[in-house]
Every structure is written in C-alpha cells, then in structure tokens.
C-alpha positions as CSV (number, residue, x, y, z in Angstrom):
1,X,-65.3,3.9,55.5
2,X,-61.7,2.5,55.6
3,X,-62.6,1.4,59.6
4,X,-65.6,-0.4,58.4
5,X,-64.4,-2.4,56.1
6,X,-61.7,-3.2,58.1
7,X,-64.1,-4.6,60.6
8,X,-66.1,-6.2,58.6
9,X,-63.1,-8.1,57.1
10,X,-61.3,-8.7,60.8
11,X,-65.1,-10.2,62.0
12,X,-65.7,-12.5,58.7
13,X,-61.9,-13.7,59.1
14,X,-62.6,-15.1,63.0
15,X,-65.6,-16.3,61.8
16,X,-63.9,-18.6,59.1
17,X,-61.4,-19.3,61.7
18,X,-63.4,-20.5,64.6
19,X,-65.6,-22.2,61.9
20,X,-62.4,-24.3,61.0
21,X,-61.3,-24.7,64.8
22,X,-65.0,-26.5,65.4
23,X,-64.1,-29.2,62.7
24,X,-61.2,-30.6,64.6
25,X,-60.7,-33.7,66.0
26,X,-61.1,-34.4,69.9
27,X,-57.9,-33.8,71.8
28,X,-56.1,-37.4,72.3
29,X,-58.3,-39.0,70.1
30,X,-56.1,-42.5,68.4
31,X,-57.7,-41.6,65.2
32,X,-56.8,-38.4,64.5
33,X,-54.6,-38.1,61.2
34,X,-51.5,-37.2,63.6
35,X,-51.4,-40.6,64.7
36,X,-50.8,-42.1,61.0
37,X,-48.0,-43.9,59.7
38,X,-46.5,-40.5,58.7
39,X,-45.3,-40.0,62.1
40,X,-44.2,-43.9,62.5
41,X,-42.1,-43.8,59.2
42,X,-40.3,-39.8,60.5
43,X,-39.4,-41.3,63.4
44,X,-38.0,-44.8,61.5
45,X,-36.9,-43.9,58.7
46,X,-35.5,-39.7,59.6
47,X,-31.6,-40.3,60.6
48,X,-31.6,-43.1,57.7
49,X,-33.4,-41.1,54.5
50,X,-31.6,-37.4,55.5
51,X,-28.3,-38.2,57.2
52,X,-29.0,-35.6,59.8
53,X,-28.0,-36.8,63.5
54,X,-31.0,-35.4,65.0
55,X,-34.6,-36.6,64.1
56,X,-36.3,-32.8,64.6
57,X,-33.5,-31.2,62.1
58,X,-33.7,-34.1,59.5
59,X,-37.8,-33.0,59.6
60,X,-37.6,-29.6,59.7
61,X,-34.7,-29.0,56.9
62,X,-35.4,-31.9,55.0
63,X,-38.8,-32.9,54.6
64,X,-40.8,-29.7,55.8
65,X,-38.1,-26.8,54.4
66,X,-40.7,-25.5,51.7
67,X,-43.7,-25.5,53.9
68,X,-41.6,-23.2,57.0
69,X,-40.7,-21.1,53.9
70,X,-44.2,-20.6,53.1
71,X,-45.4,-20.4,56.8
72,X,-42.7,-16.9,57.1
73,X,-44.1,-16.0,53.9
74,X,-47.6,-15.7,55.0
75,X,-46.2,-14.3,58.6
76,X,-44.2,-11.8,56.7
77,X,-47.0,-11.1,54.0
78,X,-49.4,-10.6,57.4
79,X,-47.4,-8.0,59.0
80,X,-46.8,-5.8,56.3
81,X,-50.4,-6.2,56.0
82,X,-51.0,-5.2,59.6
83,X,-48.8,-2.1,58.7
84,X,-50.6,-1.1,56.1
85,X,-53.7,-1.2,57.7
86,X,-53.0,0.6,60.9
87,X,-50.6,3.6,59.2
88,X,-51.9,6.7,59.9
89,X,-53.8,8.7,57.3
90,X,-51.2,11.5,57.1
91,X,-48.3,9.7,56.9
92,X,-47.4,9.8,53.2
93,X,-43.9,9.3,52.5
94,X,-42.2,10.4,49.1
C-alpha cells in the first residue's frame, strides 16, 4: 500500500511539474521577465548598493541570501524525505 501511494504521489508531482514547465516563456524571447529592469539595475547599481567587489557575490549574499537559504531548505527537507521513503521496512532503530 505504502508503494502505491508513493506512486501515485511521484506521478501527480511530474504532472504538476511538466504542467508548470509548459507555461514558460520561449527560449530567447526579449520579453520574458528576465530581461526586466531587475537585471539592468543588479548589474548598475550591485558594486554601488553592497560594497562587494564582485557583481555575482554582492547578488548572491546580499540581495538573494534568504531565498538560497530557503532553496537548501527545501533540498535538505527533500532528501530526508527521499530517506524516509526508501528505508527499508525492517530497519527500526531504537
């Protein structure tokens, strides 16, 4: 039963997924929201606003630091997930 409705959950995840992945923009489109002024005003304003001598650091650790924390979040919350799911039956630890 445990198999099943591991499945069943695995199959209705790639469905949301690939459902998400059709709504994209076309690749190299000019009006995509990637080629906003959000990316003009990082690359102008980075070194300036953050004091950091490289432009990629200044993003990372300054403006995007909560949103990597909460990407390894997820990442960590997924493997333990992933363990959980694939632990054999008799293992029970005490």
């Amino acid at each position: 039963m445990r198999k099943i409705i591991t499945i069943i959950l695995t199959t209705l995840l790639i469905g949301i997924i690939l459902i998400g992945v059709s709504e994209l923009p076309e690749f190299g489109r000019a009006d995509v929201p990637a080629h906003n002024y959000v990316s003009k005003t990082y690359l102008k304003d980075t070194v300036k606003e953050t004091g950091a001598l490289n432009i990629i650091t200044g993003i990372i650790l300054d403006y995007r630091a909560f949103d990597t924390f909460v990407e390894a979040t997820v990442l960590f919350t997924g493997g333990i997930a992933v363990l959980l799911l694939l632990r054999k039956e008799g293992d029970q630890s005490e």
